[in-house]
ROSE-4610 file (N, C-alpha, C; in Angstrom, 1 decimal, always signed):
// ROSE-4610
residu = [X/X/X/X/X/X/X/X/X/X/X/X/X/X/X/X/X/X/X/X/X/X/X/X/X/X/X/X/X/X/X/X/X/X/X/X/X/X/X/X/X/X/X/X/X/X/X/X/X/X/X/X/X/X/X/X/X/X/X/X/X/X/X/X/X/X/X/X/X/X/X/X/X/X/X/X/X/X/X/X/X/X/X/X/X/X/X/X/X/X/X/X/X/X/X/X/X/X/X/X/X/X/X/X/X/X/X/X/X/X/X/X/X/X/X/X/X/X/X/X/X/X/X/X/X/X/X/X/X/X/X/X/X/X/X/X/X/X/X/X/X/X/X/X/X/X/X/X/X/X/X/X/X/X/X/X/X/X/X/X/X/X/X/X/X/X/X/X/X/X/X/X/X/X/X/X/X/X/X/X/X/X/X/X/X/X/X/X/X/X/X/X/X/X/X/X/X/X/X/X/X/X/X/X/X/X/X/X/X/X/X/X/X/X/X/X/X/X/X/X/X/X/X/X/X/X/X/X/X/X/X/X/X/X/X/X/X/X/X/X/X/X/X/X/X/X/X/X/X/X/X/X/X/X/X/X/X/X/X/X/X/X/X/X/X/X/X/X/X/X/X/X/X/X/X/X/X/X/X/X/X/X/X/X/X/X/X/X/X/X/X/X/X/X/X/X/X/X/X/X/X/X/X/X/X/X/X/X/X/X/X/X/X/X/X/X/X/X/X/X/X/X/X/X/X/X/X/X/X/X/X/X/X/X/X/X/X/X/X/X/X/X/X/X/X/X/X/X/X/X/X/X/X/X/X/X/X/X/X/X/X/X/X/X/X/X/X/X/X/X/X/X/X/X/X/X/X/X/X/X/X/X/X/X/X/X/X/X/X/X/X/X/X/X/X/X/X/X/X/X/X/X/X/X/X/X/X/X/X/X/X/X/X/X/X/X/X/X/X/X/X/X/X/X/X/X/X/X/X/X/X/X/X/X/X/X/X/X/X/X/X/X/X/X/X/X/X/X/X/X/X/X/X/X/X/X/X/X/X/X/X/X/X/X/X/X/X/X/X/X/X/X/X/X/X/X/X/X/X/X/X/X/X/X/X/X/X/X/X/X/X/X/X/X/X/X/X/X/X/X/X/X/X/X/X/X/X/X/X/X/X/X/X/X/X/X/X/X/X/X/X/X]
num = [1/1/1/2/2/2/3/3/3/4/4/4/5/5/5/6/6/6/7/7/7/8/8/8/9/9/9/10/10/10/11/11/11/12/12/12/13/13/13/14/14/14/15/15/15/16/16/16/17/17/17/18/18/18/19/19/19/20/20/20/21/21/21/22/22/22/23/23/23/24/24/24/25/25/25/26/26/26/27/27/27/28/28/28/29/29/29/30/30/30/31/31/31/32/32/32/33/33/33/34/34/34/35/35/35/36/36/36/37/37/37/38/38/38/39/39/39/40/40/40/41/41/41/42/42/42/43/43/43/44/44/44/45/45/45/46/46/46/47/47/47/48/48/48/49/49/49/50/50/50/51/51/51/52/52/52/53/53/53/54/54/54/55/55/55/56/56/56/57/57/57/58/58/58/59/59/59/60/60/60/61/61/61/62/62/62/63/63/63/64/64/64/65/65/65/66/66/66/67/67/67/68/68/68/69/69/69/70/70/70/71/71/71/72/72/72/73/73/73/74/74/74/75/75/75/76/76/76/77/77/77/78/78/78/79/79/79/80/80/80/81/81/81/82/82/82/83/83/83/84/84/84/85/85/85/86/86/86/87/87/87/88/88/88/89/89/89/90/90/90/91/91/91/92/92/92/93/93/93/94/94/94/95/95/95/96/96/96/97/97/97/98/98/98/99/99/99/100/100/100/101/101/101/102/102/102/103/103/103/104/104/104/105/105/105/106/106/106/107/107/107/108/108/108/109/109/109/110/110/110/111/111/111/112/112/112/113/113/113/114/114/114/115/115/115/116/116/116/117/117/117/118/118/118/119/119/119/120/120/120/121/121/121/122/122/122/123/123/123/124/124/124/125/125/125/126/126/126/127/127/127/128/128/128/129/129/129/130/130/130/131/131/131/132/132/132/133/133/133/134/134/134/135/135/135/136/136/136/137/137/137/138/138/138/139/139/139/140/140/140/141/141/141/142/142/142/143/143/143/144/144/144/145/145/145/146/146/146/147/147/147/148/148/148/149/149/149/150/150/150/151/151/151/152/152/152/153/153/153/154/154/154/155/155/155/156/156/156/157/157/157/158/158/158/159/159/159/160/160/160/161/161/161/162/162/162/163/163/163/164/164/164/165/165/165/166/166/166/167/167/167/168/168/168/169/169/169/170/170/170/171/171/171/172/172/172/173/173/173/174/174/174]
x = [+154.8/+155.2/+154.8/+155.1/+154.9/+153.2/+152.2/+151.0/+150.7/+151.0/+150.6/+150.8/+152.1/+152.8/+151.5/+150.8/+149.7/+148.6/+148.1/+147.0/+147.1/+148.7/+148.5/+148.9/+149.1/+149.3/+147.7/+147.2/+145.2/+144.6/+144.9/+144.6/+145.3/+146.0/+146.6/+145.9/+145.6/+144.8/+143.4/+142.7/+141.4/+141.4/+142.0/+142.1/+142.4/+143.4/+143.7/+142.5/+141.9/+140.5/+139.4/+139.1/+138.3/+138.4/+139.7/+139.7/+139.5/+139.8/+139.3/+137.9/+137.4/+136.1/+135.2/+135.9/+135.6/+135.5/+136.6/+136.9/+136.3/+136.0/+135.0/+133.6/+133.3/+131.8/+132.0/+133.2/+132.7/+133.2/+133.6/+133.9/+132.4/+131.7/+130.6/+129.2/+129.1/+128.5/+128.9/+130.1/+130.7/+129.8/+129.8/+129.5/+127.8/+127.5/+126.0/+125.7/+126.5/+126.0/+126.4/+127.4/+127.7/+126.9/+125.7/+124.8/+123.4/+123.3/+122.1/+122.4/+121.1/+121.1/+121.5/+122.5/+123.0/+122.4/+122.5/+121.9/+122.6/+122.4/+123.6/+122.5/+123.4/+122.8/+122.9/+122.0/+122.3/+121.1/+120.4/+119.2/+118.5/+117.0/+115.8/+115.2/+114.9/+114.1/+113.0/+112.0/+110.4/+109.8/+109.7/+108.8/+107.5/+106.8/+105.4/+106.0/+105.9/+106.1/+107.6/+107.3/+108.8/+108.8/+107.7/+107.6/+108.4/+109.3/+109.7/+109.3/+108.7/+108.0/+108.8/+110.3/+110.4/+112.4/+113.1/+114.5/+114.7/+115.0/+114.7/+116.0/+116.7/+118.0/+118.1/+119.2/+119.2/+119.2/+120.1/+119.8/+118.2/+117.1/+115.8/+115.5/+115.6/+114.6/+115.4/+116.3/+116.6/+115.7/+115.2/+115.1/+113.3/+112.5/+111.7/+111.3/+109.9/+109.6/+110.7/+111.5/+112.3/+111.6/+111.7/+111.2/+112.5/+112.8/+113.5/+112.4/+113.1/+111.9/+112.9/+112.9/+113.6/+113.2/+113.6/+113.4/+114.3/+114.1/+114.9/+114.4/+115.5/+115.2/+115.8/+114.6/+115.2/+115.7/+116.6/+117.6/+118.3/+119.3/+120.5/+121.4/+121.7/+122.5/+122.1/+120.9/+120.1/+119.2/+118.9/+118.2/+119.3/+119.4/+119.8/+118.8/+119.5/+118.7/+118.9/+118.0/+118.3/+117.3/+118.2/+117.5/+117.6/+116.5/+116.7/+116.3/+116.7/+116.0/+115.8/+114.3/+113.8/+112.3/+112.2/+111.0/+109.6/+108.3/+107.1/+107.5/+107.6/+107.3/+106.3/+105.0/+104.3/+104.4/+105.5/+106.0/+107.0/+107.4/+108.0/+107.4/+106.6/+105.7/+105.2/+104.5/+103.9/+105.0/+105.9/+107.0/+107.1/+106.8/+107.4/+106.0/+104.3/+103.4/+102.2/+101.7/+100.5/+99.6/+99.2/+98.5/+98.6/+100.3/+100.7/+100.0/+99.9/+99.3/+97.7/+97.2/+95.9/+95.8/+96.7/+96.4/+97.1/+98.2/+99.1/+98.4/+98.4/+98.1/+99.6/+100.6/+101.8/+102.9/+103.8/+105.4/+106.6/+107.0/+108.9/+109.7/+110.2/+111.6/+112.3/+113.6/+114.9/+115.9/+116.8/+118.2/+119.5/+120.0/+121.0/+122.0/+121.4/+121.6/+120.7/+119.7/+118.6/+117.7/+118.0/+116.9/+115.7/+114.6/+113.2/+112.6/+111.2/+110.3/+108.9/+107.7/+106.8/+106.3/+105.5/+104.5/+103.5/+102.4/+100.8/+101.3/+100.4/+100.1/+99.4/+98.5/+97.7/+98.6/+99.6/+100.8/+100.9/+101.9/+102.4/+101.7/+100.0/+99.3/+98.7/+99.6/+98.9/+99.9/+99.7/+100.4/+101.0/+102.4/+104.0/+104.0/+104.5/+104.5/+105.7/+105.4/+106.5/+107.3/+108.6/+109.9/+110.4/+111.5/+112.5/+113.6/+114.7/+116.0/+116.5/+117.7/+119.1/+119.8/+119.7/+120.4/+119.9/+121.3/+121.1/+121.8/+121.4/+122.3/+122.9/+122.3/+122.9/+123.9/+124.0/+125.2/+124.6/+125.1/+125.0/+124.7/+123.7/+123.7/+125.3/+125.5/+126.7/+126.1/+126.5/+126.4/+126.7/+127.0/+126.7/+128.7/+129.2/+130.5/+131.1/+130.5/+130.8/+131.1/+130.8/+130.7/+129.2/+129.3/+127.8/+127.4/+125.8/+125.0/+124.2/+123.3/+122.5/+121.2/+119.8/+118.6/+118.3/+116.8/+116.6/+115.1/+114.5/+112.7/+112.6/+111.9/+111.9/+110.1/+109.6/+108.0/+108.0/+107.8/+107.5/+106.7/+105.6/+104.6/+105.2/+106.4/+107.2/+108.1/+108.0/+108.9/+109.8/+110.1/+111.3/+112.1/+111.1/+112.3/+112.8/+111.9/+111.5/+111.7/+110.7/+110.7/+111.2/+112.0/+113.2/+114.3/+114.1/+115.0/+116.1/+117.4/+118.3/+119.0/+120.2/+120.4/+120.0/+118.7/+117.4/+117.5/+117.7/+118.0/+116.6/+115.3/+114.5/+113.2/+111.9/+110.6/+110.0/+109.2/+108.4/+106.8/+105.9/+104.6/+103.7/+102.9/+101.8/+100.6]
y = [+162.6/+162.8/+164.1/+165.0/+166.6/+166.4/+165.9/+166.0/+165.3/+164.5/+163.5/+164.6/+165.5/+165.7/+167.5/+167.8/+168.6/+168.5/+166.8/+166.6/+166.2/+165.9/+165.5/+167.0/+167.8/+169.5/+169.8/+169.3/+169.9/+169.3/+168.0/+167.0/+167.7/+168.1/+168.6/+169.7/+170.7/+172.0/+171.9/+170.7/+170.8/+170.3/+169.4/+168.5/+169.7/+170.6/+171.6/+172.9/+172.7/+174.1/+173.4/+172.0/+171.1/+170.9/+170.7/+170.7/+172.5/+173.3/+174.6/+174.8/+174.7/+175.1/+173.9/+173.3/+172.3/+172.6/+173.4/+174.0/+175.0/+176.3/+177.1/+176.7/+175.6/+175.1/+174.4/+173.6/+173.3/+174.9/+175.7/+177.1/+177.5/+177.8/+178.2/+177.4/+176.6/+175.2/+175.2/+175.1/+175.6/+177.1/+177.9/+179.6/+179.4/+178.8/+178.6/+177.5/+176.7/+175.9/+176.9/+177.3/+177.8/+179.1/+179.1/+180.6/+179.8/+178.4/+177.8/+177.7/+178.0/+178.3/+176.7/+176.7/+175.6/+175.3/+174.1/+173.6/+172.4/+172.4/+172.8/+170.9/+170.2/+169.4/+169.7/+169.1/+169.2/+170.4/+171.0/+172.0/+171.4/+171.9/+171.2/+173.3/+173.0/+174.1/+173.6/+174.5/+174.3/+175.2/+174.7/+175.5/+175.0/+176.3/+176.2/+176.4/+176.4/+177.0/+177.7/+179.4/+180.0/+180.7/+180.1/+180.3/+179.7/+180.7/+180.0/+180.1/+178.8/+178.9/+178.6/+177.8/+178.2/+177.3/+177.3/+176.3/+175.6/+174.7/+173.6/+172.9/+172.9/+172.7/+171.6/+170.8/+169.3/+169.8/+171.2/+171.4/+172.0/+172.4/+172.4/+171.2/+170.5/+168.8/+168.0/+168.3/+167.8/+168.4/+169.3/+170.4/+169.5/+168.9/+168.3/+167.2/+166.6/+165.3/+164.1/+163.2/+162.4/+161.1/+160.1/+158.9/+157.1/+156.6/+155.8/+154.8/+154.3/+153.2/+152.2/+150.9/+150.1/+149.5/+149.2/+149.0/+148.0/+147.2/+146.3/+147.0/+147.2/+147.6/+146.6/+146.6/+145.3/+146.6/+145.9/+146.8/+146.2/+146.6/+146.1/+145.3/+146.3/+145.3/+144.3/+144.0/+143.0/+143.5/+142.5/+143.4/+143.8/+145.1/+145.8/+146.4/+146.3/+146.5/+147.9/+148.9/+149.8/+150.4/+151.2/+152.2/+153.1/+154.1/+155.3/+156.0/+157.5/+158.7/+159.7/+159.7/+160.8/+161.4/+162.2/+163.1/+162.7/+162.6/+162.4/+163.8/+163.7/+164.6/+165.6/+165.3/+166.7/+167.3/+167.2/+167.9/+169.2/+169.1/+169.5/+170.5/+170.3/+170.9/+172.3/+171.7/+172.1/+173.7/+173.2/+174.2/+175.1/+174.9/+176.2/+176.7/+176.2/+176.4/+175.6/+175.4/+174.5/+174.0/+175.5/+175.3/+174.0/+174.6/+173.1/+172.1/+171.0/+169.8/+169.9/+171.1/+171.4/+171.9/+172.3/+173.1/+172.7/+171.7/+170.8/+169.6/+168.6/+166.9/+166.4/+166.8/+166.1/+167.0/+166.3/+166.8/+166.4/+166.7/+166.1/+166.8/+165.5/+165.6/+165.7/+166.0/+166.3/+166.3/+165.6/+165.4/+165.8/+165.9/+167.1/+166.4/+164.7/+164.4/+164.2/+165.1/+165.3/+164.3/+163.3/+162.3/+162.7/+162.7/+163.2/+162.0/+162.6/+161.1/+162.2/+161.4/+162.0/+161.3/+162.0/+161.7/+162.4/+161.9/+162.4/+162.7/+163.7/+164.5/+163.4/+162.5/+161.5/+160.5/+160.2/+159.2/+160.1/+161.4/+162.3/+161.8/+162.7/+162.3/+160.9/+160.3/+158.7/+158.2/+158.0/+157.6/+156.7/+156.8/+156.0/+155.4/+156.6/+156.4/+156.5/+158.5/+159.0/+160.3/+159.9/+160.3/+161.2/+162.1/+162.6/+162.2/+161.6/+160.8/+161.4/+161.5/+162.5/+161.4/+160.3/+159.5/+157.8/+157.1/+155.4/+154.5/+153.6/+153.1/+154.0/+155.1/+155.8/+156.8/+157.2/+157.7/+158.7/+160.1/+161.0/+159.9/+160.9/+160.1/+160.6/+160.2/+160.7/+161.3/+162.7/+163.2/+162.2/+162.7/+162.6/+162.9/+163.2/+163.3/+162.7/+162.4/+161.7/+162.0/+163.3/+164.2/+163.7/+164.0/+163.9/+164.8/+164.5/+165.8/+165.7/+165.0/+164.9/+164.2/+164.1/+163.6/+163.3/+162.7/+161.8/+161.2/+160.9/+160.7/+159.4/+158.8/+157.6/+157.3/+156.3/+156.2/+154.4/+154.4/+152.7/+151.6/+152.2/+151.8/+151.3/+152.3/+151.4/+150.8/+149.5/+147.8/+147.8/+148.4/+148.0/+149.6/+150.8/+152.2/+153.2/+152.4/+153.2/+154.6/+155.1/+156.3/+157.5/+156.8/+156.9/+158.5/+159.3/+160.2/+160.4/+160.2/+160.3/+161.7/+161.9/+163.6/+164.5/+164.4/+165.7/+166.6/+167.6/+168.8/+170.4/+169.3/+170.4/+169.6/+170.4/+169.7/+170.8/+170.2/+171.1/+170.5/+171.9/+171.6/+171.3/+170.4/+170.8/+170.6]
z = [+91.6/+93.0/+93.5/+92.5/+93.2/+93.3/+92.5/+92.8/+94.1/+94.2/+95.6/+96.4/+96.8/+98.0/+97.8/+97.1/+96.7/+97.9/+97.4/+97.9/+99.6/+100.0/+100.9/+101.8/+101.5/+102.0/+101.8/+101.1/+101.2/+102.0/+101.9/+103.3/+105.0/+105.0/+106.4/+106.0/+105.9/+105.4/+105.8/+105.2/+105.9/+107.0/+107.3/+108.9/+110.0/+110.3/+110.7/+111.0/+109.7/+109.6/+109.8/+110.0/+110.6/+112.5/+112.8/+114.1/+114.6/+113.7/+114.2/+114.6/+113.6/+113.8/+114.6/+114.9/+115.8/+117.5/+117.3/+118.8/+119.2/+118.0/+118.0/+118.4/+117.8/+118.2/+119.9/+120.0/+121.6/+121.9/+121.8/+123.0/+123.3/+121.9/+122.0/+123.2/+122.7/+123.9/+125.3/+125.5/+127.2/+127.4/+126.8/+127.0/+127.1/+126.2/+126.1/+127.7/+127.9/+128.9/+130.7/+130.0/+131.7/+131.6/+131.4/+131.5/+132.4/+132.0/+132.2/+134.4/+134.8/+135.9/+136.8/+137.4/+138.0/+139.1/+139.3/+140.1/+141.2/+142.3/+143.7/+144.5/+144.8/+145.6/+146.7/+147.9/+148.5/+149.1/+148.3/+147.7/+146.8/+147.5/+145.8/+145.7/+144.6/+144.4/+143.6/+144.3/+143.9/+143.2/+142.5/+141.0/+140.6/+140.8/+139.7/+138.7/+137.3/+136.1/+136.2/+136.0/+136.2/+137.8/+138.3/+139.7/+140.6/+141.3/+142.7/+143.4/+144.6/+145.3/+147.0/+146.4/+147.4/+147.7/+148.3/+148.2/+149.6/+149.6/+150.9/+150.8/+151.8/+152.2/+152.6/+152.9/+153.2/+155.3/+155.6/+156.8/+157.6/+156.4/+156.8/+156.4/+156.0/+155.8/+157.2/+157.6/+158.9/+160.7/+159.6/+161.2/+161.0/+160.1/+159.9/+160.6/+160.6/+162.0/+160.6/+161.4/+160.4/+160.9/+160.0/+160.0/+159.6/+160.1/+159.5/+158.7/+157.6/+157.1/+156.7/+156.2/+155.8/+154.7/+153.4/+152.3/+151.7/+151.3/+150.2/+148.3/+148.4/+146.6/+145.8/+144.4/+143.8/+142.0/+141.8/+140.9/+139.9/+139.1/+138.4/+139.2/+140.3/+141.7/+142.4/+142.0/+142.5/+144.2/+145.1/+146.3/+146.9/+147.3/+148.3/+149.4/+150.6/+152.1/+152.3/+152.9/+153.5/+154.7/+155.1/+156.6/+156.1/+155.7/+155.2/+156.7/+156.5/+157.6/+156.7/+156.6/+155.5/+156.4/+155.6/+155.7/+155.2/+155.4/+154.2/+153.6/+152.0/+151.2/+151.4/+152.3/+152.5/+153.4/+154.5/+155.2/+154.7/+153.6/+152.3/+152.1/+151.7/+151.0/+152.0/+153.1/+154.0/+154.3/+154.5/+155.1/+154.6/+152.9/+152.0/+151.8/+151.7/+151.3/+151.9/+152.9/+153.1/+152.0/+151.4/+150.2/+148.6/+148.5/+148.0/+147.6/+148.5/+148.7/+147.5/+148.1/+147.6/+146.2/+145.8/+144.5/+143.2/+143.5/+142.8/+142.3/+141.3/+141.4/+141.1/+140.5/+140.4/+140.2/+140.7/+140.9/+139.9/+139.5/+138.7/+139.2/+139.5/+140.3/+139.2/+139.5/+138.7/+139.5/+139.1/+139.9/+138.8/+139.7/+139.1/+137.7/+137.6/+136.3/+135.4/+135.7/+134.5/+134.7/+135.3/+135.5/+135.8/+135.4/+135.7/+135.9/+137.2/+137.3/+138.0/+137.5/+138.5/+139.4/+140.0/+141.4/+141.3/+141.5/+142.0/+143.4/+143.4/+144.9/+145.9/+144.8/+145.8/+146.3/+145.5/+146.5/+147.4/+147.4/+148.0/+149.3/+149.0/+150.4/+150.9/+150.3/+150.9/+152.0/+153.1/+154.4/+154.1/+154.6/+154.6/+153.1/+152.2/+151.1/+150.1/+150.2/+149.5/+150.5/+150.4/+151.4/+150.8/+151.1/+151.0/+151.9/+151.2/+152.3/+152.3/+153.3/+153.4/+153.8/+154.6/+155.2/+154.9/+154.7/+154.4/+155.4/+156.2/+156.7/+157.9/+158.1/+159.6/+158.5/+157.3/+156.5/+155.9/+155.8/+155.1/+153.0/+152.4/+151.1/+150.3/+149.6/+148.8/+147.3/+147.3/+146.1/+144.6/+143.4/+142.5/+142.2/+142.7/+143.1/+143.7/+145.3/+146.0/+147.7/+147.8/+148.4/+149.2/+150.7/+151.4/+151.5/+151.7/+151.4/+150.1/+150.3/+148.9/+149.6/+148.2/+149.2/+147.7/+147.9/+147.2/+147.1/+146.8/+146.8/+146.9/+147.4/+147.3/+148.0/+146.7/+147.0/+147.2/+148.4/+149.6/+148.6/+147.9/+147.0/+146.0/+145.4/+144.2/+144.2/+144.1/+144.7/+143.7/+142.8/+141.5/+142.0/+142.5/+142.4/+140.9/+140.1/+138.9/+138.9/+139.9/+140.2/+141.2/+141.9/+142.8/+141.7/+142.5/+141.8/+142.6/+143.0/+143.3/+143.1/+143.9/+143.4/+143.1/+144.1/+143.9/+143.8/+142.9/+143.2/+142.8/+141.8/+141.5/+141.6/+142.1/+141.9/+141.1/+140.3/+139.9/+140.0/+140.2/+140.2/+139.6/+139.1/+138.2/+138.5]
């Protein structure tokens, strides 16, 4: 009996110095993650490389020529209809860099849940194609929270939305 009542005091001993260092390691991870540069919807920021080239606000993509387009997307939810009011993407472009267009061939998007997708520049510049939305249905988009105020890419050309980035918050150039 005294041996058992041994092993089960060594057994609480390591379980105890196991959830320790357990919690050390997530402290450390929070401290390591809350350093990584955040990123705000509602805003995209444009990057060459470790180049900024430039941050584009959901209230400058309004101040932009806006377009409504209508789309049925086919999905997990099956078709859904919409009225978006977006921007052509090289209007985008144009505002922060004319040059842009010209010196780039493709873009990755990133939305603020890591989801990445690309685009050629040549969709980009191919007429009634590729958008930037802010609005569905006459509605502010709803964040990633749930909060309005969010935008979103969406290329006319792709009928499944594949590459549809939602929660846009970063482009980068290449």
């Amino acid at each position: 009996m005294i041996v058992e009542a041994s092993k089960v005091k060594l057994t609480n001993k390591a379980i105890i110095i196991i959830i320790i260092c357990l919690t050390v390691i997530v402290g450390i991870f929070l401290y390591l993650n809350s350093r990584v540069e955040r990123l705000d919807e509602g805003e995209i920021r444009i990057k060459a490389g470790n180049n900024l080239m430039g941050i584009v606000t959901l209230e400058d993509v309004k101040q932009l020529p806006a377009v409504k387009k209508k789309l049925a997307i086919n999905s997990t939810l099956g078709i859904t209809k919409h009225e978006f009011t977006c921007t052509p993407l090289s209007e985008v472009f144009n505002k922060i860099d004319p040059a842009i267009i010209n010196e780039y061939k493709k873009i990755i998007t990133i939305g603020v849940d890591n989801y990445t997708s690309a685009v050629k520049m040549d969709e980009v510049l191919e007429k009634n194609n590729v958008y930037l939305v802010y609005e569905d249905n006459g509605k502010p988009l709803k964040s990633k929270t749930g909060k309005e105020g969010t935008m979103r890419v969406v290329i006319l050309n792709d009928i499944f939305g594949q590459r549809f980035t939602n929660f846009l918050v970063e482009m980068q150039l290449e």
